[in-house]
GULOTOR-933437 format. One line per 8 residues: number of its first residue (from 1); their letters; for each residue x, y, z of N, C-alpha, C. Coordinates in steps of 0.05 Angstrom, whole numbers, padded with zeros to 5 digits. Atoms other than C-alpha are relative to their C-alpha. Last residue first. Layout:
% GULOTOR-933437
NUM) a) X Y Z X Y Z X Y Z; ...
***
This chain:
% GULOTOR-933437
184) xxxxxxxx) -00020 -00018 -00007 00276 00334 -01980 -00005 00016 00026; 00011 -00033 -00010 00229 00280 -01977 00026 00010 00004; 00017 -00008 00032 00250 00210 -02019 -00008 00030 00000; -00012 00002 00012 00272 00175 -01941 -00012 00002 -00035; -00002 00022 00018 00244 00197 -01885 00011 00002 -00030; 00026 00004 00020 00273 00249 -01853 00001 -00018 -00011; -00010 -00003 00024 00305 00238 -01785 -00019 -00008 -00025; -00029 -00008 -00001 00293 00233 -01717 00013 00005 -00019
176) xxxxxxxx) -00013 -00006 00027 00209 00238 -01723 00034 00005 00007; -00019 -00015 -00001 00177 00219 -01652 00017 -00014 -00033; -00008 00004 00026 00098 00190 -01656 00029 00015 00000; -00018 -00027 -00007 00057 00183 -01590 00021 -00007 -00024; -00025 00022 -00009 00006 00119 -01619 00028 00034 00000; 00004 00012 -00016 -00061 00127 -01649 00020 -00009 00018; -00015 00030 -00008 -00056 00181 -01680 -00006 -00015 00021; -00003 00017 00030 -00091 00240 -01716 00012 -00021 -00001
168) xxxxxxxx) 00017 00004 00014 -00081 00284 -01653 00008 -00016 -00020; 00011 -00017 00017 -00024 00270 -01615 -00013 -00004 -00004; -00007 00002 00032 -00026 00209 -01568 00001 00031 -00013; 00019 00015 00030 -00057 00219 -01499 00022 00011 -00019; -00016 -00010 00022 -00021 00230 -01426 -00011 -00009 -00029; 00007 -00020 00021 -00069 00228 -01372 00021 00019 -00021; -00022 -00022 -00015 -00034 00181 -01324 -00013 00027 -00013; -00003 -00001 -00020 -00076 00130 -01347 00008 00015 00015
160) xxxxxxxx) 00025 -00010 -00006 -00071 00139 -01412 -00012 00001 00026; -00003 -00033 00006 00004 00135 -01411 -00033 00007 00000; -00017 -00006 -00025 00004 00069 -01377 -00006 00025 00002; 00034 00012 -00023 -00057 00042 -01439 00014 00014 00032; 00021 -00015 00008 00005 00072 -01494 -00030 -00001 00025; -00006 -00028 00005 00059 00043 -01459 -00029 00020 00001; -00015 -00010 00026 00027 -00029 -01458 00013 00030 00010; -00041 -00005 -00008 00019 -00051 -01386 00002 00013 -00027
152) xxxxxxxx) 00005 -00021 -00023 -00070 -00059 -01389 00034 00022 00003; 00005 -00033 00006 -00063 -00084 -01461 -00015 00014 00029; -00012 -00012 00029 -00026 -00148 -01446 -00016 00032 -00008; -00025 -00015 -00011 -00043 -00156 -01371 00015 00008 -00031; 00006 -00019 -00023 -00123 -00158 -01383 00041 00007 00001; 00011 -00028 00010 -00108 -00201 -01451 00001 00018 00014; -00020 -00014 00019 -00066 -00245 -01407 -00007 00017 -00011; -00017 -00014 -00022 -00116 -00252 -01350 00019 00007 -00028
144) xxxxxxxx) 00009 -00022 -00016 -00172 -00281 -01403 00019 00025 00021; 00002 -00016 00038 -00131 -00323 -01445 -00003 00026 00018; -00017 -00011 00009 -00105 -00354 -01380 -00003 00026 -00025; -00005 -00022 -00020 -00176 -00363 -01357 00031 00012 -00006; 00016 -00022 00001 -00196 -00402 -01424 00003 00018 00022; 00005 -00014 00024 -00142 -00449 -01420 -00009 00030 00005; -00023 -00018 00004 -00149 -00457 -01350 00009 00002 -00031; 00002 -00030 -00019 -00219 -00472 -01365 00014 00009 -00003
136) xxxxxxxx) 00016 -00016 00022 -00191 -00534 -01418 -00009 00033 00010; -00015 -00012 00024 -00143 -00560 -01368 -00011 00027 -00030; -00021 -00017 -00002 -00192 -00567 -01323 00013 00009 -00012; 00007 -00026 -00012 -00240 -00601 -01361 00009 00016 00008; -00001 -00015 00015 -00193 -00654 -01389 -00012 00031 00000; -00043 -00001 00000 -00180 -00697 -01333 00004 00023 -00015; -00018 -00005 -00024 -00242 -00691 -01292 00021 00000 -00010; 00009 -00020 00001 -00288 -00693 -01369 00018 00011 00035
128) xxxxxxxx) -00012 -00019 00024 -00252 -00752 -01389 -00002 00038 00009; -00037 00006 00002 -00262 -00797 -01326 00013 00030 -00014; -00003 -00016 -00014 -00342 -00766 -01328 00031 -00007 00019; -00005 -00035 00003 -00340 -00785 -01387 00007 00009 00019; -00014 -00014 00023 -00328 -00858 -01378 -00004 00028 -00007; -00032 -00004 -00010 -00359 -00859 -01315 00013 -00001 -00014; -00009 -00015 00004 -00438 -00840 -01340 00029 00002 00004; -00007 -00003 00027 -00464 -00908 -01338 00017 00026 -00009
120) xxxxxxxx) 00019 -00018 00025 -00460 -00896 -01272 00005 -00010 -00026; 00026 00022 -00001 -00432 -00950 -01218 -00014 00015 -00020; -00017 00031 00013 -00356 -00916 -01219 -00027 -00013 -00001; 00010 00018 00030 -00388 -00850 -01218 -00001 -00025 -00005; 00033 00001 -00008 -00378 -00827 -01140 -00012 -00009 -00028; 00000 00020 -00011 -00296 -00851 -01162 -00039 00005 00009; 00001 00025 00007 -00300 -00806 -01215 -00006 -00022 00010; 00023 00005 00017 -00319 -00747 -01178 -00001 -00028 -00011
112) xxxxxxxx) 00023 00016 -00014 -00280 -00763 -01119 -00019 -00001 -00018; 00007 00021 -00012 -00222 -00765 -01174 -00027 -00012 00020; 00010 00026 00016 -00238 -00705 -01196 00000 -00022 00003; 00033 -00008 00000 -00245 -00658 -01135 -00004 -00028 -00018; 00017 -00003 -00013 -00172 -00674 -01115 -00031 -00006 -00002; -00015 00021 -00026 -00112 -00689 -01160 -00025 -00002 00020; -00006 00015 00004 -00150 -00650 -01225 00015 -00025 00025; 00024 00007 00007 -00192 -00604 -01195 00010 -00029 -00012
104) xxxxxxxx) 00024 00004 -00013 -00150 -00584 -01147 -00011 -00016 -00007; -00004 00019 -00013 -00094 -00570 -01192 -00006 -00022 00017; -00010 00018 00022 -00133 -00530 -01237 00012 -00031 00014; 00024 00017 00014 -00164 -00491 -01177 00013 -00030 -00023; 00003 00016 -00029 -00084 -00474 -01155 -00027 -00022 -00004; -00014 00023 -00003 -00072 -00457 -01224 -00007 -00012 00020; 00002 00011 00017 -00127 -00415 -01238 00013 -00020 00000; 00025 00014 00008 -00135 -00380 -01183 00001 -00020 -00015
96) xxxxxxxx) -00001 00029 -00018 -00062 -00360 -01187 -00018 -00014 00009; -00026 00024 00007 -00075 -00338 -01252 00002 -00020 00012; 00008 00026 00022 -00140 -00310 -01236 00019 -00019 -00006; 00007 00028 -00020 -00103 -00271 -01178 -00016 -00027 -00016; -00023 00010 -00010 -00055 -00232 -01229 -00019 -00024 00023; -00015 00009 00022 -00110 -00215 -01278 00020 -00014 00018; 00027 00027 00013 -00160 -00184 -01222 00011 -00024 -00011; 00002 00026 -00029 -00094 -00153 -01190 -00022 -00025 -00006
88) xxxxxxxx) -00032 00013 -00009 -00081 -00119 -01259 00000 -00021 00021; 00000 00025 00018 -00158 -00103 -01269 00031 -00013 -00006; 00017 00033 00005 -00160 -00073 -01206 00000 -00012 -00011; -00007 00022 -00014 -00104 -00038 -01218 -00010 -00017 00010; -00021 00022 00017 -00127 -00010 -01281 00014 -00012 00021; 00011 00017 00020 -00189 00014 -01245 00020 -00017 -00014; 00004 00037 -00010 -00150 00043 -01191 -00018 -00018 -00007; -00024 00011 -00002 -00115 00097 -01238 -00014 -00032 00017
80) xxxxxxxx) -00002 -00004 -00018 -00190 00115 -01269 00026 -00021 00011; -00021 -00005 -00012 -00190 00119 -01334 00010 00007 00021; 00008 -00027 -00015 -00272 00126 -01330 00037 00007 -00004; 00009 -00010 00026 -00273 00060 -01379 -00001 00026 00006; -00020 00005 00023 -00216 00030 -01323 -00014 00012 -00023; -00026 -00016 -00017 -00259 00047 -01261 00019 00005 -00031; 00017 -00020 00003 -00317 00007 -01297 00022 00022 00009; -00001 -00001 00025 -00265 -00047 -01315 -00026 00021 00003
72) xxxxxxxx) -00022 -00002 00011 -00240 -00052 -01243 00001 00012 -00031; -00012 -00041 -00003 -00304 -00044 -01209 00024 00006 -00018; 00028 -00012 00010 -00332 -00107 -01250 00006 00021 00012; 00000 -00008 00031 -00266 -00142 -01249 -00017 00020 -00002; -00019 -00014 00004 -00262 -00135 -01170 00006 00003 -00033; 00012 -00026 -00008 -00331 -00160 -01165 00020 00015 -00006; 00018 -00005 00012 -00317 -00228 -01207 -00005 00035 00014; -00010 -00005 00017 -00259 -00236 -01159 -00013 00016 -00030
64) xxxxxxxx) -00021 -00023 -00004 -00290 -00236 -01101 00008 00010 -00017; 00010 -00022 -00015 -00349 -00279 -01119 00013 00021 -00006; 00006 -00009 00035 -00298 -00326 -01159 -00016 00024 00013; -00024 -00016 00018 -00262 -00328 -01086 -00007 00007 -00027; -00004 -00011 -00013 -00328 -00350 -01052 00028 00022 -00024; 00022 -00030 00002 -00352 -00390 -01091 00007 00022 00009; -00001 -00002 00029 -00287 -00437 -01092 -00022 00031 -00011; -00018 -00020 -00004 -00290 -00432 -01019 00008 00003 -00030
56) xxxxxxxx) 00020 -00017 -00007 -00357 -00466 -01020 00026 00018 -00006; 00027 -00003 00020 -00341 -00526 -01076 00000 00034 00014; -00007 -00006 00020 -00278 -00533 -01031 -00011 00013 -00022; -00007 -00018 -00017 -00313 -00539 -00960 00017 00008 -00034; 00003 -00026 -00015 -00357 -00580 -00997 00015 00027 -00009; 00000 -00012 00024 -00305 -00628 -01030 -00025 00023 00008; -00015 -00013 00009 -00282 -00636 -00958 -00006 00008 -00033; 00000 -00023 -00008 -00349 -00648 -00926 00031 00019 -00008
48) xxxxxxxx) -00022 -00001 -00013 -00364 -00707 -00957 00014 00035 -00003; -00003 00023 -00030 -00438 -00720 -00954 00029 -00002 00000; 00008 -00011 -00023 -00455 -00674 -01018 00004 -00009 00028; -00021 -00014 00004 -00408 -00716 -01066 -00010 00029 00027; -00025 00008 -00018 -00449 -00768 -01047 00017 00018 00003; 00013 00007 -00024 -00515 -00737 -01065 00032 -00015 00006; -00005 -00028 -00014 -00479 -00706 -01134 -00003 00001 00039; -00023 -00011 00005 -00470 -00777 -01160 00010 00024 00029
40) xxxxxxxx) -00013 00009 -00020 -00536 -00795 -01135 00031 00001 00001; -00026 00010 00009 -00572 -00749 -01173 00023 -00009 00025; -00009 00017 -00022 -00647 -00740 -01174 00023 -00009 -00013; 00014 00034 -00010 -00675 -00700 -01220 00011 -00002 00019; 00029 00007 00007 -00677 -00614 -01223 -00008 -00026 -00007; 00000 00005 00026 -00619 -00601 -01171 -00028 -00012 -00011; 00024 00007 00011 -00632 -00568 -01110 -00004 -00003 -00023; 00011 00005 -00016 -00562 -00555 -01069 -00031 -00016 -00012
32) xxxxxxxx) -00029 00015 -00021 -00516 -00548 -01126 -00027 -00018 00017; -00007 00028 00020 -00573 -00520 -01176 00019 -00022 00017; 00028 00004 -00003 -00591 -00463 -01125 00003 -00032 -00006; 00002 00016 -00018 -00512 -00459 -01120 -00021 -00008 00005; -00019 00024 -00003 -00505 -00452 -01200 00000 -00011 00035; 00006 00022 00013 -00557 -00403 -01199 00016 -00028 00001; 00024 00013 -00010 -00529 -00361 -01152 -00016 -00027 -00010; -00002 00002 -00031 -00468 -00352 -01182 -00017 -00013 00008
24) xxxxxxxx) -00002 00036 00006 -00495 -00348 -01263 00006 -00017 00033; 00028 00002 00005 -00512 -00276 -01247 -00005 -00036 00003; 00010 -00013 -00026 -00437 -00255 -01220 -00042 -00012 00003; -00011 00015 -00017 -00407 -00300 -01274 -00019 00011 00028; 00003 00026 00002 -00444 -00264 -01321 -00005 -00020 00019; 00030 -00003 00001 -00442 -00195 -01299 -00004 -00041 -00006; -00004 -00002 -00022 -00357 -00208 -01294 -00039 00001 00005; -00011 00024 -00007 -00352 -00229 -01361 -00015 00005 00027
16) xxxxxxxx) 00013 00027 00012 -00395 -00171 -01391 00003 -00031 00020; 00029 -00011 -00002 -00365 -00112 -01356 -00017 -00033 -00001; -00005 00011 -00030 -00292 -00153 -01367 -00030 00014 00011; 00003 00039 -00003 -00318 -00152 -01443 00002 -00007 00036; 00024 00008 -00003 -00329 -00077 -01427 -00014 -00030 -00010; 00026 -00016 -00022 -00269 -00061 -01402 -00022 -00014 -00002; 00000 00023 -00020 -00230 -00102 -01454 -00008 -00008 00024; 00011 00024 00012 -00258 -00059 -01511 00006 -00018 00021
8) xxxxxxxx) 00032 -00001 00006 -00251 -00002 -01482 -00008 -00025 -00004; 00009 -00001 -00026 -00174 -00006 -01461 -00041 -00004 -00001; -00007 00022 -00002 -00167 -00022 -01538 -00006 -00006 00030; 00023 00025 00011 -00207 00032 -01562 00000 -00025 00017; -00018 00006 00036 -00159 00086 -01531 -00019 -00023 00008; -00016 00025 -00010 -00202 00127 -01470 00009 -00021 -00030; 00003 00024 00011 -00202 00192 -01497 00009 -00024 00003; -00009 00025 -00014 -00188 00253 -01455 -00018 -00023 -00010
***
């Protein structure tokens, strides 16, 4: 029972991803709450209690999500059946993570960002970086969930799962209906 490369390989990127994110967490609220100058930007943005309650429930669901990769893709290098559905549900709520956040970030969060800029030298980027940021993540989180639902569903990654493997000497269950063509 050989787990096929490809389930391996995306295992232990989602290993990776999910250690990251899970490490980087904390840090990022240390940094939220007790940043290293003085930022008045961030100090307004702290005093309204709906980007908050957004900022916190935002943690919250990456949290979640981040943990369900990280059993999902340890579960999944063991071929374990509710490893690949963790990393199915992981893949299916990033999405909608992804959009909903996206949306957020752009009609919602960014604007108060911008508008707590408008006196910074910094409000031309930080225009660019609320319109375009988003977009750019979701990018990079689509990539991420599609890979997870592209070689979690294949045939071959369903059948391993189930404990069905390939013949030997292949990578891929192989049915002959007729001889090729030159062999008698």
């Amino acid at each position: 029972m050989k787990t096929p490369a490809s389930i391996m390989v995306v295992s232990i990127l989602g290993i990776i991803y999910a250690a990251f994110i899970l490490l980087a967490l904390p840090i990022n609220l240390l940094l939220l709450f007790h940043p290293l100058r003085p930022d008045p930007i961030m100090d307004q943005l702290h005093a309204d209690t709906g980007y908050m309650a957004v900022t916190a429930t935002s943690y919250v669901i990456t949290f979640c999500l981040s943990v369900l990769l990280l059993a999902g893709s340890i579960g999944s290098l063991k071929l374990k059946r509710w490893g690949r559905t963790g990393m199915n549900v992981f893949a299916c709520g990033h999405i909608a993570v992804t959009v909903v956040g996206t949306l957020v970030a752009i009609f919602y969060t960014g604007p108060k960002v911008v508008a707590a800029s408008e006196s910074s030298p910094l409000a031309p980027a930080m225009k660019w970086i609320a319109t375009f940021g988003p977009v750019c993540g979701a990018f990079f989180s689509f990539a991420i969930a599609g890979v997870i639902l592209f070689f979690f569903n294949r045939k071959l990654a369903v059948d391993a799962f189930n404990g069905i493997f390939p013949a030997k000497g292949t990578d891929f269950p192989v049915e002959f209906n007729e001889t090729p063509p030159g062999i008698s």
